[in-house]
Structure formats: C-alpha cells, structure tokens
C-alpha positions as CSV (number, residue, x, y, z in Angstrom):
1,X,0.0,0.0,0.0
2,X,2.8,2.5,1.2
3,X,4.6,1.8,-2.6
4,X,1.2,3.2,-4.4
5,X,1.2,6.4,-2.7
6,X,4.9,6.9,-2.7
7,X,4.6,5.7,-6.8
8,X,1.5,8.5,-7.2
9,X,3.3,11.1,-5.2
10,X,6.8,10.7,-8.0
11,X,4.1,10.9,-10.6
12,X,2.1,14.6,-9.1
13,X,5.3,15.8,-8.3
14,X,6.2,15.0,-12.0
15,X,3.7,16.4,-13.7
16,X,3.8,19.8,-11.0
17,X,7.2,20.5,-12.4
18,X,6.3,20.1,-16.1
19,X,3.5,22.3,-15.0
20,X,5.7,25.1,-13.7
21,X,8.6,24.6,-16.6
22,X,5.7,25.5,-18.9
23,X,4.2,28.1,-17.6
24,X,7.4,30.4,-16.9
25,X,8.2,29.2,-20.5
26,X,4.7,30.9,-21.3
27,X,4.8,34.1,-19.5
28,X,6.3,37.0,-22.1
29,X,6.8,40.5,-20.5
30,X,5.9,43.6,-22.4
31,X,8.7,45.5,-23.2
32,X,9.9,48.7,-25.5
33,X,12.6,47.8,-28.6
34,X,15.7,49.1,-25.8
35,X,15.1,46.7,-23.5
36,X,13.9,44.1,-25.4
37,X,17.9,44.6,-27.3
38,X,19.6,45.0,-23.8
39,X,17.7,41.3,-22.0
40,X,18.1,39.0,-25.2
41,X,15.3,37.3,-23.4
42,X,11.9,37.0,-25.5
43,X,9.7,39.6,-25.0
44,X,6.4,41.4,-26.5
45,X,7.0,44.8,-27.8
46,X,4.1,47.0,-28.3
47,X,4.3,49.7,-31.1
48,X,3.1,50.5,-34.7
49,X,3.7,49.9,-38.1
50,X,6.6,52.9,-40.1
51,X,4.2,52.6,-43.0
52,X,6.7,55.0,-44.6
53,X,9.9,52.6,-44.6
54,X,9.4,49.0,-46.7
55,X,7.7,46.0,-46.4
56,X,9.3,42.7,-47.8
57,X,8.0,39.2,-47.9
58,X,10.8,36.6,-48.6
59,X,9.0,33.2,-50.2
60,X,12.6,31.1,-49.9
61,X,12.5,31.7,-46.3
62,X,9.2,32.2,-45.4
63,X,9.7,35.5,-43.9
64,X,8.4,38.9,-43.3
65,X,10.5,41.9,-42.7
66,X,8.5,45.3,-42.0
67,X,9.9,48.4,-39.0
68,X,8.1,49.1,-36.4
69,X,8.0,52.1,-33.6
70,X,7.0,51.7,-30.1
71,X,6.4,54.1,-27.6
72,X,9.4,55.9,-27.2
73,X,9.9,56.5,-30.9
74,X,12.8,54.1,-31.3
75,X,12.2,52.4,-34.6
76,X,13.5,48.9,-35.5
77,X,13.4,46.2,-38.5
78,X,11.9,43.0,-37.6
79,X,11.6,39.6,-39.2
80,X,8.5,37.3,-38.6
81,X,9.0,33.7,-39.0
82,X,6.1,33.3,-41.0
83,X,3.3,35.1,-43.6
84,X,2.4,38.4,-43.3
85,X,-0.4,38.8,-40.6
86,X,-4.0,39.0,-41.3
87,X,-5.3,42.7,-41.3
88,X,-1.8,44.4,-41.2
89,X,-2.1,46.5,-43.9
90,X,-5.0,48.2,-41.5
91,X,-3.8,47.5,-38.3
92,X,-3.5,50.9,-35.5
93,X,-0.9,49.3,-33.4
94,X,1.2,45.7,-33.5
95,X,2.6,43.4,-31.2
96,X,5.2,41.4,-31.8
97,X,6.9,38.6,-29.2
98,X,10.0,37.4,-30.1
99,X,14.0,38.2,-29.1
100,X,16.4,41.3,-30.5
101,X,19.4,39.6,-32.0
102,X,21.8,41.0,-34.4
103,X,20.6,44.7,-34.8
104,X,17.1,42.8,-35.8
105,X,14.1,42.3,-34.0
106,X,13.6,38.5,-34.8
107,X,9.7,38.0,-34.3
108,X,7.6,34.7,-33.7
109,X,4.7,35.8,-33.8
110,X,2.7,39.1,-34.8
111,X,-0.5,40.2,-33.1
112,X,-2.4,43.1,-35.2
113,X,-5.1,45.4,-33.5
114,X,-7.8,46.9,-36.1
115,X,-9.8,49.8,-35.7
116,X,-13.2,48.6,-34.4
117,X,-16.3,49.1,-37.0
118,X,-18.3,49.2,-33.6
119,X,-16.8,52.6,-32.6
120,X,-18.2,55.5,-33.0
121,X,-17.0,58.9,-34.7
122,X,-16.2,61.9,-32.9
123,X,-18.0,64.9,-33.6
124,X,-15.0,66.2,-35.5
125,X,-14.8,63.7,-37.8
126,X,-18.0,63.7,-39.1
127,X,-18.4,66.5,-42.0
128,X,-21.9,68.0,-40.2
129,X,-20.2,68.3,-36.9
130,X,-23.0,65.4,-35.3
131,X,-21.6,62.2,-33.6
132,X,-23.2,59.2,-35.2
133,X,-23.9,56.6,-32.6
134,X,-22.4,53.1,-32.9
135,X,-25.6,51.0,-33.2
C-alpha cells in the first residue's frame, strides 16, 4: 500500500514540475525595442507599423521583414517567421513577441489590432459636426 502512494506522489510531483517549466516558458513581458535589445530574453514589444519605410515578404525563407516604432519613438526592423499577418495593412498598433538579436528584431509571432467598426466617430470627424452613434 505504502509503494502506491509513494509511486503517485513521483508521478504529481512529476507532472507539477512540467507544469511550472511551462508556464514560466509561457509568460512574455511587455517590453519597448531598448530593453527588449539590452535582455536578449523573449519579449512582447508594443508599437506600430513605419508605414513609410518598406515592407518585404521573402517566399525562400518564409519570412516577413517590416519596422516598427514603439512608444518611445525608437524604430527597429523585424523579421517574422512566417506570412504576413491577417489585417496588417489596416492594423492601428502591432505586437510582436520574439527576441532582438543582431541589430534585428527577430519575431515569432505578430498580433495586429484593427480599428473597431463598432466605434463611433467623434464629432469632428463627421463632416456636419453630429456624432453618429455606434448602433
């Protein structure tokens, strides 16, 4: 009897470690392009899109290279491992998580935010000077 709980207890205290290894390996701090570059750890960077400086999708290697900004207007290149994202061309802000190596901001993956459709103008935007609702 003793040998079933001591064989149960190996396997819990198995599985509670794989647990824990996984979830520190899940947890990404927000960070700007500075510290991302001084850590070398991976990080998420939140910013926008330097629709003024090029865009490049490289079919051999399945990448996409585009710069981004982030809040204290310190611009970067970065390379996603992948496709362009859905939306991008459209997107307000970007996040991207991944790890600054080599000058580059090498991304894994790229989160876009849209504007919502369910917003509603502001008065100055609208040519009459009336705020439409969002119905």
């Amino acid at each position: 009897m003793k040998k079933r709980y001591v064989i149960g207890g190996a396997i819990v205290a198995v599985f509670l470690v794989i647990g824990g290894l996984s979830f520190l390996n899940s947890s990404v701090e927000y960070a700007t392009l500075s510290k991302a570059e001084q850590s070398g750890k991976k990080v998420q960077v939140t910013g926008k899109w330097v629709q003024d400086m090029s865009t490049h999708y490289d079919t051999e290697n399945n990448t996409f290279m585009f710069y981004m900004r982030d809040e204290n207007d310190r611009i970067a290149k970065v390379v996603l491992d992948g496709p362009k994202p859905n939306n991008f061309d459209i997107a307000t802000s970007v996040v991207t998580k991944g790890r600054y190596e080599d000058g580059v901001f090498h991304a894994s993956e790229v989160l876009t935010k849209c504007p919502s459709k369910y917003e509603g103008e502001s008065a100055s935007d609208h040519p009459d000077g009336i705020k439409k609702s969002s119905l």
